[in-house]
C-alpha positions, 0 to 999 in steps of 0.5 A, spaced: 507 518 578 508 511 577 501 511 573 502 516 569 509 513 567 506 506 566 500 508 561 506 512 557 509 505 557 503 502 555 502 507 549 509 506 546 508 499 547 501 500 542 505 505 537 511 499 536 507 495 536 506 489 530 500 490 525 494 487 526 493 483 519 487 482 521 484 488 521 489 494 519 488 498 513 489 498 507 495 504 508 497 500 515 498 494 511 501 498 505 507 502 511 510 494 511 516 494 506 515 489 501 507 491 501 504 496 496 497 497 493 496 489 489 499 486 496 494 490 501 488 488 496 490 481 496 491 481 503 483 484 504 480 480 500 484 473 503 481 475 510 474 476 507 473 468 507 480 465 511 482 468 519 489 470 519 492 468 526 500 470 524 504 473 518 505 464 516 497 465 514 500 469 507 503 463 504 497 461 501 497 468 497 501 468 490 507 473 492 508 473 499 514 469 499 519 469 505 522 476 505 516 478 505 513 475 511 520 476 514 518 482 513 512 482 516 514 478 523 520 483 524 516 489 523 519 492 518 516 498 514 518 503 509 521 510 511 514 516 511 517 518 505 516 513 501 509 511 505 506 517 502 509 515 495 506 509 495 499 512 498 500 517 492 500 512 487 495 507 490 489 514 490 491 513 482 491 507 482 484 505 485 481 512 481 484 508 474 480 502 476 474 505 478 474 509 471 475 503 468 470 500 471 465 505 468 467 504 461 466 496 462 458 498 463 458 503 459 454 502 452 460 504 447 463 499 442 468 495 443 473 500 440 470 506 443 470 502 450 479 501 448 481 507 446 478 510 453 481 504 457 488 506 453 486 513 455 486 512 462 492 508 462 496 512 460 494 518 464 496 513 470 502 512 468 504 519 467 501 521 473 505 515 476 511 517 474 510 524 475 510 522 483 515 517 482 519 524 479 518 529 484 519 523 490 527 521 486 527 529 486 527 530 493 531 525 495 536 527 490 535 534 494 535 531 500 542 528 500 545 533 496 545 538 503 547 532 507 
C-alpha cells in the first residue's frame, strides 16, 4: 500500500511539475501564459545553439522580459481553452508560412508572387479571426449561464 501511494506521489509530482525549456514541445512551451507561437519559435531555434539551464537564459531573447520569465518560474499557463485557441491559431499560422514558402520558390513574377502572398495572408487573418470569434462566443455563452 505504501508503494502504490508514493508512485501516485510521484506521478503528481510530474504532472505539476515546471516545463522543461530545454526539450518541451512547441505546444508545451505555448501552455505558459505569456508564450504564443512567434515566442515558442524563438525558444526552439535559441536552444539549437545555446543550452537553457533555467527561465534567466531567455533574457537573451528579444521579447522575454520580466513577466514573462516570471511567469515561466512561477509555472503559470494559460486555461485549456485558451491553450487550444493558441494551438488553432498556431496550425494556421506555420500552414500560411509554409504556403508562402512555396510562392517564394516558385517561378511567377514578382507581382504574381505578391498577389498570391497577399491572398494567403488575408485567408489567415480571417481564419484567425474566425477562431478568435467562435473563442469569445463561447466565453460569452459560458458566463452568461454562471
Amino acid at each position: 500500500m505504501k508503494k502504490l501511494v508514493l508512485l501516485f506521489m510521484l506521478c503528481v509530482s510530474f504532472m505539476f511539475g515546471a516545463i522543461n525549456l530545454q526539450t518541451a514541445s512547441k505546444e508545451e512551451l505555448m501552455s505558459i501564459k505569456g508564450i504564443g507561437p512567434k515566442k515558442a519559435d524563438q525558444i526552439m531555434k535559441y536552444r539549437k545553439t545555446n543550452k537553457i539551464n533555467s527561465a534567466d537564459d531567455l533574457k537573451s531573447i528579444k521579447g522575454f522580459g520580466p513577466g514573462v520569465i516570471g511567469n515561466i518560474k512561477k509555472n503559470k499557463t494559460v486555461s485549456k481553452v485558451k491553450q487550444k485557441q493558441k494551438n488553432q491559431r498556431s496550425k494556421v499560422e506555420d500552414k500560411r508560412k509554409s504556403k508562402i514558402d512555396k510562392v517564394k520558390k516558385s517561378n511567377l513574377s514578382k507581382e504574381e508572387k505578391k498577389a498570391r502572398k497577399q491572398k494567403i495572408n488575408k485567408k489567415a487573418k480571417e481564419k484567425k479571426q474566425k477562431i478568435d470569434k467562435k473563442f469569445k462566443e463561447k466565453k460569452a455563452k459560458k458566463e452568461a449561464t454562471k
